[in-house]
BADRENLO-415772 format. One record per residue (C-alpha): x, y, z. Coordinates in steps of 0.25 Angstrom, whole numbers, plus 5000, padded with zeros to 4 digits. Layout:
<recs>
<rec px="X" py="Y" pz="Z"/>
...
</recs>
This chain:
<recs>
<rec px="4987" py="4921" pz="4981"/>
<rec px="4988" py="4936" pz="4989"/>
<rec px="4989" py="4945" pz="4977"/>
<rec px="5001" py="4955" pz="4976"/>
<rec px="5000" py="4971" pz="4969"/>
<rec px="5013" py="4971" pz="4962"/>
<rec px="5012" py="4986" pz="4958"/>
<rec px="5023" py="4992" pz="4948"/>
<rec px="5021" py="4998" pz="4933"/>
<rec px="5024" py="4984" pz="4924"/>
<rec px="5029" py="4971" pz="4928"/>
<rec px="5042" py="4969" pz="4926"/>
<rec px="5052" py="4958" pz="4928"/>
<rec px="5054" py="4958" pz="4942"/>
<rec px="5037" py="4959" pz="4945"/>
<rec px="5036" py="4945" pz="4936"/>
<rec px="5045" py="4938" pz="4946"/>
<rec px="5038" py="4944" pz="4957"/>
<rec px="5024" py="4942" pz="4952"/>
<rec px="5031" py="4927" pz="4950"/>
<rec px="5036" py="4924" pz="4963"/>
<rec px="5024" py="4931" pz="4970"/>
<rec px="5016" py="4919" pz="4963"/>
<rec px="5024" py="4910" pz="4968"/>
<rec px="5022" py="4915" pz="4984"/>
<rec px="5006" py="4915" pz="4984"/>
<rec px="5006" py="4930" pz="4978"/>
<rec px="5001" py="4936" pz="4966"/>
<rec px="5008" py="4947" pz="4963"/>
<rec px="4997" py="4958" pz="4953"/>
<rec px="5003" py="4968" pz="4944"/>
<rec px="4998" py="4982" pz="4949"/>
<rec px="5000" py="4993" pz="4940"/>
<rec px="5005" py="5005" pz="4946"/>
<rec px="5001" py="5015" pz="4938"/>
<rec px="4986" py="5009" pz="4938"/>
<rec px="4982" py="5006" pz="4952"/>
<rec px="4975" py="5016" pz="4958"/>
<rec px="4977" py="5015" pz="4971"/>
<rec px="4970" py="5022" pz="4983"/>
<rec px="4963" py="5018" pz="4997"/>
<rec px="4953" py="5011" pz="4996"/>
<rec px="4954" py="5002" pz="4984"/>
<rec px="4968" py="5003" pz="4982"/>
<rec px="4966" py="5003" pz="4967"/>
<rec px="4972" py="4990" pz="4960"/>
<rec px="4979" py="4986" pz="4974"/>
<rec px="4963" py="4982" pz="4979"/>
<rec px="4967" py="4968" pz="4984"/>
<rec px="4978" py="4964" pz="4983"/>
<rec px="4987" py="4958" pz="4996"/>
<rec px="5000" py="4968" pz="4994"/>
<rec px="5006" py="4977" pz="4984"/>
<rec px="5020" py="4974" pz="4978"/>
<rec px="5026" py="4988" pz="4973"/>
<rec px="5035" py="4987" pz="4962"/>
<rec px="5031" py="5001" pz="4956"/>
<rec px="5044" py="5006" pz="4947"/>
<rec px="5039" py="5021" pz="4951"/>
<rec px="5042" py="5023" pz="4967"/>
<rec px="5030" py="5033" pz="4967"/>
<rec px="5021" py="5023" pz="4961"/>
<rec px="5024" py="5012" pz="4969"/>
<rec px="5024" py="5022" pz="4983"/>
<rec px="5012" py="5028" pz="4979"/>
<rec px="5006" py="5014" pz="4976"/>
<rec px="5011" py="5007" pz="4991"/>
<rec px="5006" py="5021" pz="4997"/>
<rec px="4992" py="5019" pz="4992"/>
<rec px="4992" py="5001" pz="4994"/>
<rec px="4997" py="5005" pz="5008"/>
<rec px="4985" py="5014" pz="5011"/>
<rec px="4978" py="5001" pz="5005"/>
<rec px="4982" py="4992" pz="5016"/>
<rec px="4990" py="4984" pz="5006"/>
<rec px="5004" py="4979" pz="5008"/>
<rec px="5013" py="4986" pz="4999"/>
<rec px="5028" py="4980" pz="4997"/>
<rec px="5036" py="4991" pz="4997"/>
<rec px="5030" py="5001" pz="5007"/>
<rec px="5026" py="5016" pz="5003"/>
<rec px="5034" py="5021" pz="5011"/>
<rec px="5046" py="5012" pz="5007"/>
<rec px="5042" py="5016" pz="4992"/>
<rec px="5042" py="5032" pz="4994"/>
<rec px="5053" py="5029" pz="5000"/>
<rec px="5061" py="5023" pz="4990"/>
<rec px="5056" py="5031" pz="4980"/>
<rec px="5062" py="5044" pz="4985"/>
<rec px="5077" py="5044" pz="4986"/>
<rec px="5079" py="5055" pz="4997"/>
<rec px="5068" py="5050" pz="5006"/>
<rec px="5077" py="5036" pz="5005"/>
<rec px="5089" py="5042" pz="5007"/>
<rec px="5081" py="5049" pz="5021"/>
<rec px="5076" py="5038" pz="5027"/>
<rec px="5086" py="5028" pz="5025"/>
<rec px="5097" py="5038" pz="5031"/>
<rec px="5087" py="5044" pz="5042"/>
<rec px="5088" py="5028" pz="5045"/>
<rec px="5102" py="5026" pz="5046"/>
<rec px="5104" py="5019" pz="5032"/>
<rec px="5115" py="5024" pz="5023"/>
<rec px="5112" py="5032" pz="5011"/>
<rec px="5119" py="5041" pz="5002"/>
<rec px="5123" py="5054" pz="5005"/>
<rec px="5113" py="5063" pz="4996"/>
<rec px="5108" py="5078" pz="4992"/>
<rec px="5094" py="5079" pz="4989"/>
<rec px="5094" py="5087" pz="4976"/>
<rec px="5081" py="5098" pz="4972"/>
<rec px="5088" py="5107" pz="4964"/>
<rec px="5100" py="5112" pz="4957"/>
<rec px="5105" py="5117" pz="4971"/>
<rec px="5104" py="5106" pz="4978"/>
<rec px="5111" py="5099" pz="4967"/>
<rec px="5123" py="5108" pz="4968"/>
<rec px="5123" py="5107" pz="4981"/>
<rec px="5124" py="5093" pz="4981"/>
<rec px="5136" py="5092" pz="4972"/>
<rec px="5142" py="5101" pz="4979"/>
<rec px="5142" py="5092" pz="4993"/>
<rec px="5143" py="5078" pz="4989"/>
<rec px="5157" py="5073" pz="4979"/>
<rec px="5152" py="5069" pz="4964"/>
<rec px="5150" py="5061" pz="4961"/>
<rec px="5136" py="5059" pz="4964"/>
<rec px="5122" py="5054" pz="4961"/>
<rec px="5110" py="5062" pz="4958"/>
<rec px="5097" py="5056" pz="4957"/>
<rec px="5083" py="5056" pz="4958"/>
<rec px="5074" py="5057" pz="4973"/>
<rec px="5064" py="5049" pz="4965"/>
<rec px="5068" py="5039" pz="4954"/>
<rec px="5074" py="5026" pz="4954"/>
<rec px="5081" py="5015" pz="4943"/>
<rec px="5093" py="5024" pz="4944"/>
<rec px="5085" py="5035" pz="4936"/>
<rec px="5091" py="5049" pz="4934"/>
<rec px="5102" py="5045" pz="4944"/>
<rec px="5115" py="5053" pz="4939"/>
<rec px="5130" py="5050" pz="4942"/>
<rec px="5135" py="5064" pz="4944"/>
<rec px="5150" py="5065" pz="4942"/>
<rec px="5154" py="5078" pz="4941"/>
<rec px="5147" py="5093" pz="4945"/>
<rec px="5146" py="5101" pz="4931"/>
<rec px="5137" py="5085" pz="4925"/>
<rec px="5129" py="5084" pz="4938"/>
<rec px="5125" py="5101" pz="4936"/>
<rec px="5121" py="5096" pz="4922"/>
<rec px="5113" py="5084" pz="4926"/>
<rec px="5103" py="5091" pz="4938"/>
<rec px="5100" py="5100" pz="4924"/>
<rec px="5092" py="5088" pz="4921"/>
<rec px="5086" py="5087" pz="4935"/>
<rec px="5082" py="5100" pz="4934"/>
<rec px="5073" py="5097" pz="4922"/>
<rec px="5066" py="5087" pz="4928"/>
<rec px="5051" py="5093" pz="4928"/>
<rec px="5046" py="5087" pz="4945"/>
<rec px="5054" py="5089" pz="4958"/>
<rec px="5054" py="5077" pz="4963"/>
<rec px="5061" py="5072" pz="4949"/>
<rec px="5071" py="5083" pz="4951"/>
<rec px="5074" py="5078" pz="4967"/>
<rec px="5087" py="5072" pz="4968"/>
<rec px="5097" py="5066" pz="4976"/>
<rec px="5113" py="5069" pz="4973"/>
<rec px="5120" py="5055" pz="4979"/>
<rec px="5138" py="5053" pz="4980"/>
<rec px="5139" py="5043" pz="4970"/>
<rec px="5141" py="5029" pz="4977"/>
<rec px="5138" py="5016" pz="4971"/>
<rec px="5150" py="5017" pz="4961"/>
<rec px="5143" py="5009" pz="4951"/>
<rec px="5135" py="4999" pz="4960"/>
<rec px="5126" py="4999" pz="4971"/>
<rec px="5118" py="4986" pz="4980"/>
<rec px="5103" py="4983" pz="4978"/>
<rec px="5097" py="4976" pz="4988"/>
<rec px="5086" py="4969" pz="4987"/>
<rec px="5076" py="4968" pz="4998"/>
<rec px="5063" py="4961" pz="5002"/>
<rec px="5056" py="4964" pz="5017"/>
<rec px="5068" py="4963" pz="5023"/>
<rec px="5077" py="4955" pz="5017"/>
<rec px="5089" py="4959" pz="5009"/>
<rec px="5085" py="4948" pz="4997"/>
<rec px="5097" py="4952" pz="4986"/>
<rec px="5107" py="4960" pz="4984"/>
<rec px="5115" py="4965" pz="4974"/>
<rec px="5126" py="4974" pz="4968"/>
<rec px="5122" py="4983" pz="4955"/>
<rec px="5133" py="4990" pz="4947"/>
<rec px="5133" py="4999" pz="4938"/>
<rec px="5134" py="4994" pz="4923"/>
<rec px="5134" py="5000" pz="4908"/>
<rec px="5141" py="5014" pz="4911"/>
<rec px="5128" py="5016" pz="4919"/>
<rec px="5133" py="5022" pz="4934"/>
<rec px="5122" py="5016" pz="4941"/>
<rec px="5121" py="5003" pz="4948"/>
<rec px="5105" py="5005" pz="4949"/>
<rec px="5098" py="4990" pz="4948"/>
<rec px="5089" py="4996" pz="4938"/>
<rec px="5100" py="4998" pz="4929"/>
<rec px="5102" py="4984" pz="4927"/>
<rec px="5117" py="4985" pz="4933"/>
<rec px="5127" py="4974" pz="4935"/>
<rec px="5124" py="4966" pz="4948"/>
<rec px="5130" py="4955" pz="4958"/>
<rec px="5124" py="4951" pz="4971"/>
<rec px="5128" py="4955" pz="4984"/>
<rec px="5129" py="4947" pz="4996"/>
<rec px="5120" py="4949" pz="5008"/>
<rec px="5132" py="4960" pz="5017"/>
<rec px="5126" py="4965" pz="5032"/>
<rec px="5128" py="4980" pz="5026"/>
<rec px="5118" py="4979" pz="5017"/>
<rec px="5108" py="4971" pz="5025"/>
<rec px="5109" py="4981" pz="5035"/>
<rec px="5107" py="4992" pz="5026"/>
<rec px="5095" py="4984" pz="5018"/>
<rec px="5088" py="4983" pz="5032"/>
<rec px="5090" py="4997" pz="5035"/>
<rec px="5084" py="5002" pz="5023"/>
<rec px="5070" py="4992" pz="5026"/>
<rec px="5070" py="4995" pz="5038"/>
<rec px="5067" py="5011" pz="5034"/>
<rec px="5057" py="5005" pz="5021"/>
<rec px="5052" py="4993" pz="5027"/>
<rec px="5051" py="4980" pz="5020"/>
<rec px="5049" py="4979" pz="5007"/>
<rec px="5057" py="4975" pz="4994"/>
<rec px="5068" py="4984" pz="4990"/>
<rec px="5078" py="4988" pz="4983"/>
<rec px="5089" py="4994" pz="4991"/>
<rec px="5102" py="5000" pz="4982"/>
<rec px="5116" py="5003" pz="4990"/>
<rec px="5128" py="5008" pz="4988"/>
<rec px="5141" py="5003" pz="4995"/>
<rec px="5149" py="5016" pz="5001"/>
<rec px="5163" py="5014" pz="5008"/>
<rec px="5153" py="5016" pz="5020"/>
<rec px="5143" py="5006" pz="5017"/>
<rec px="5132" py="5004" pz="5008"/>
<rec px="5122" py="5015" pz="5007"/>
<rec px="5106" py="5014" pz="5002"/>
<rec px="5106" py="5020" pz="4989"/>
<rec px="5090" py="5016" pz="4985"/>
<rec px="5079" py="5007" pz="4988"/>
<rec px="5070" py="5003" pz="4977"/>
<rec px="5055" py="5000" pz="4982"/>
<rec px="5053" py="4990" pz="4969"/>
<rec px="5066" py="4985" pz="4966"/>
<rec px="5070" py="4978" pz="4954"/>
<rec px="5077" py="4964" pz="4959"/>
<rec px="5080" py="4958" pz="4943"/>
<rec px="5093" py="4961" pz="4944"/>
<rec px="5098" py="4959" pz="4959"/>
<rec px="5088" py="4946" pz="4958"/>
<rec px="5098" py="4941" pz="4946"/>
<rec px="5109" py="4945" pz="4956"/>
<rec px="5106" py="4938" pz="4967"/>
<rec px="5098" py="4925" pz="4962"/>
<rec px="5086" py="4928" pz="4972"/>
<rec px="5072" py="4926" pz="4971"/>
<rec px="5069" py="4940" pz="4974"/>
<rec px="5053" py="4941" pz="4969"/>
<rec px="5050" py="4928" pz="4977"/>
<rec px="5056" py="4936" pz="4989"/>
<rec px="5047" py="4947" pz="4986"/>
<rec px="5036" py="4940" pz="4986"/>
<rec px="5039" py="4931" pz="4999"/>
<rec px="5040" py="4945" pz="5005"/>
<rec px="5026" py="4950" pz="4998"/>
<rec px="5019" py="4935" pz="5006"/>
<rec px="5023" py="4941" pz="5020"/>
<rec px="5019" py="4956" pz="5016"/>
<rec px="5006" py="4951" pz="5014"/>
<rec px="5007" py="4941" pz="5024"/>
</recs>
């Protein structure tokens, strides 16, 4: 058997069917704790070893931080640093899918009380704000009208770090719903539609929305490949909204959950995970 890292903080439903299926595929997938690892040239702490390393670190900055180091190793990681960091902050997405030609939302970035005004002041409410860094549709704000959203950067304004306080002011798009994709190398493996359920606004996946499969459609295949061809291969989460111009990239995730678009779609997502992990390695 070649022995996999699978790094995250605890093992949770989705990282037993991996650990499953990778058994089933000549791989043993070992749980890696990512707050005890130690890692660093020459050793690589607790990655000495192995044949590749699995990132399923809940934290972006864990998990990027982590590959950073495995890379400097000479150890395969799955997904890249750079495609990690790169997930992991919001505006530096947004600037590299659009300097690529992919469509993204129209945005503001936000670093203070001024910026903020500003923002309102350009784009129609209502809008979104949210977090540069963040993810599981945390802190992310539905802002309907002007004298609320003044209110709600009082909050923002409290928070103790700057990069907690960075923030993106977004039109409101997704009208209760949005597409995740589900992606492994190249391949679009599932797809499917996430609405909004409970009186909660947000379609996030996390959430544990509503969902129904979506048929394979050549607009989302062609924005799916656009946005791997800026990260690389890799397994990914990629959320859209549809716009009466087409579908935008909303997110990536670098360690998406696949529990509900698996239940969706009826596909055997971990044991195309670890088919793809067999020719990382080779």
């Amino acid at each position: 058997m070649r022995d996999i890292a699978l790094v995250a903080d605890r093992i949770g439903w989705e990282e037993r069917l991996l650990i499953e299926a990778a058994a089933a595929h000549g791989l043993r997938l070992i749980w890696a704790d990512d707050g005890a690892l130690c890692v660093g040239e020459p050793a690589s702490g607790a990655l000495r070893g192995v044949d590749a390393a699995l990132i399923r670190s809940r934290s972006y900055t864990r998990g990027g931080l982590i590959a950073t180091a495995a890379e400097a190793a000479r150890i395969p990681v799955l997904n890249s640093a750079r495609a990690i960091h790169a997930c992991e902050n919001k505006l530096s997405l947004r600037v590299l899918l659009g300097s690529a030609g992919l469509p993204v939302p129209d945005y503001r970035l936000v670093l203070s009380r001024a910026d903020f005004t500003k923002a309102l002041a350009a784009m129609p409410l209502p809008l979104v704000l949210k977090p540069v860094f963040g993810g599981m549709g945390k802190r992310v704000t539905l802002l309907r009208d002007a004298d609320t959203a003044q209110s709600v950067y009082d909050y923002i304004e409290d928070l103790g770090h700057g990069f907690e306080q960075a923030s993106l002011v977004e039109p409101f798009l997704d009208g209760g719903s949005s597409v995740r994709c589900f992606v492994v190398g190249r391949q679009l493996v599932a797809a499917a539609q996430f609405r909004s359920a409970g009186g909660d606004w947000r379609s996030n996946a996390a959430l544990g929305n509503r969902n129904r499969r979506v048929a394979h459609r050549p607009e989302i295949d062609k924005v799916v490949d656009g946005v791997v061809d800026v990260l690389g291969e890799g397994v990914y989460g990629i959320d859209l909204f549809q716009t009466p111009d087409g579908f935008v990239v909303n997110e990536v995730n670098h360690a998406p959950a696949f529990r509900a678009i698996a239940a969706s779609s009826e596909l055997d997502i971990p044991a195309a995970i670890a088919r793809y992990l067999q020719e990382v390695i080779g």
